[in-house]
C-alpha positions in Angstrom: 21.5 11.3 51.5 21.5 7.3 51.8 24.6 5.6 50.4 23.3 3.5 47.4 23.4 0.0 48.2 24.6 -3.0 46.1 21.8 -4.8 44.2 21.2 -8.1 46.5 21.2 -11.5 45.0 17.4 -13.0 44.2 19.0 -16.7 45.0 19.4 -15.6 48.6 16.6 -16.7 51.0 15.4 -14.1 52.9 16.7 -11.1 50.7 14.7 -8.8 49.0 14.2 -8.7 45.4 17.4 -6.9 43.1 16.6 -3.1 42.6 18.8 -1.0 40.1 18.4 2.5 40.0 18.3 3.9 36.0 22.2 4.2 35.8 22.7 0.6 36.4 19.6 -0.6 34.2 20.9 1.5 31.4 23.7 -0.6 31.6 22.1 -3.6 31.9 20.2 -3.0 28.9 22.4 -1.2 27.3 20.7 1.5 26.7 21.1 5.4 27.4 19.2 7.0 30.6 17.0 8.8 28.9 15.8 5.8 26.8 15.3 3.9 30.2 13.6 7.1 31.1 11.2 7.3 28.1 10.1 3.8 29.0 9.2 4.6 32.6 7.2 7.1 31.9 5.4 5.2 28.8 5.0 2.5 31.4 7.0 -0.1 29.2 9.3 -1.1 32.1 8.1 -1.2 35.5 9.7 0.8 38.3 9.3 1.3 42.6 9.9 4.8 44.0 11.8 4.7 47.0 13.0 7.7 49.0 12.3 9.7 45.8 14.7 7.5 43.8 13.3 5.7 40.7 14.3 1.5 41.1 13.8 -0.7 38.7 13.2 -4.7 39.5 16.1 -6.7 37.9 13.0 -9.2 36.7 11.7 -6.5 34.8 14.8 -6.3 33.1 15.6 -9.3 32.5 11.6 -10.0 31.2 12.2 -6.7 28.9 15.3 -8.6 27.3 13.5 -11.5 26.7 11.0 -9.9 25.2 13.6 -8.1 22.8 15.5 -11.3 22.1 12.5 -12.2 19.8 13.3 -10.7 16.3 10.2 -9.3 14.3 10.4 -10.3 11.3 9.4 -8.2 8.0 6.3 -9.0 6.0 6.9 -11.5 3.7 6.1 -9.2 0.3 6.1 -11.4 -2.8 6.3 -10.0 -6.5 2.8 -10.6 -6.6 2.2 -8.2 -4.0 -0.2 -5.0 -4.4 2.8 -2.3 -3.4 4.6 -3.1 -6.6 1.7 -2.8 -8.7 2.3 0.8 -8.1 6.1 1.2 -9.2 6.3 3.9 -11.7 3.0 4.5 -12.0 3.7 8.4 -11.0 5.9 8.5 -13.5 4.2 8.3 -16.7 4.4 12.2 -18.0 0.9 13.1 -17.8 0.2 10.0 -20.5 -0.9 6.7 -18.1 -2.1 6.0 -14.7 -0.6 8.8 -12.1 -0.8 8.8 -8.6 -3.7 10.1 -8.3 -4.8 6.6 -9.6 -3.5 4.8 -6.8 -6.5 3.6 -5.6 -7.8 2.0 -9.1 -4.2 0.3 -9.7 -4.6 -1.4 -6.7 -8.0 -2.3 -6.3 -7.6 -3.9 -9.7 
């Protein structure tokens, strides 16, 4: 078995690009192993096999954090819209509109 090497630094000519195996990019990320594993094998984060060992490119990394810094945000859902049209409606005892009415509250 080969020693594992420390990741080299990317700002050194002449050195090869930084691999981390999917201890040290769990960490990195801060995720657990088998999340970093779930996203290898969806192919969200990109990998290298070497010597039967999984590597992950610190660029990937650092791309998949950019990526995450971004924060989604919600849809904007006014009083006016549709969804709230159909508050209650399932609840009217068998006397108004009932679920099964969905449709015709909201395409109103």
């Amino acid at each position: 078995m080969i020693p594992h090497q420390p990741p080299t630094d990317p700002a050194t000519p002449g050195s090869s690009p930084t691999l981390l195996n999917v201890r040290e990019a769990s960490a990195h990320l801060g995720l657990s192993e088998s999340t970093v594993w779930r996203m290898l094998r969806r192919g969200a984060l990109a990998s290298v096999r070497s010597g039967g060992r999984r590597l992950i490119p610190l660029e990937a990394l650092d791309s998949l954090s950019k990526q995450q810094e971004t924060p989604m945000s919600p849809p904007s859902l006014g009083p006016d819209h549709p969804i709230f049209r159909l508050v209650g409606a399932g609840r009217s005892g068998g006397q108004g509109p009932g679920s099964q009415d969905k449709y015709s509250i909201l395409d109103s």
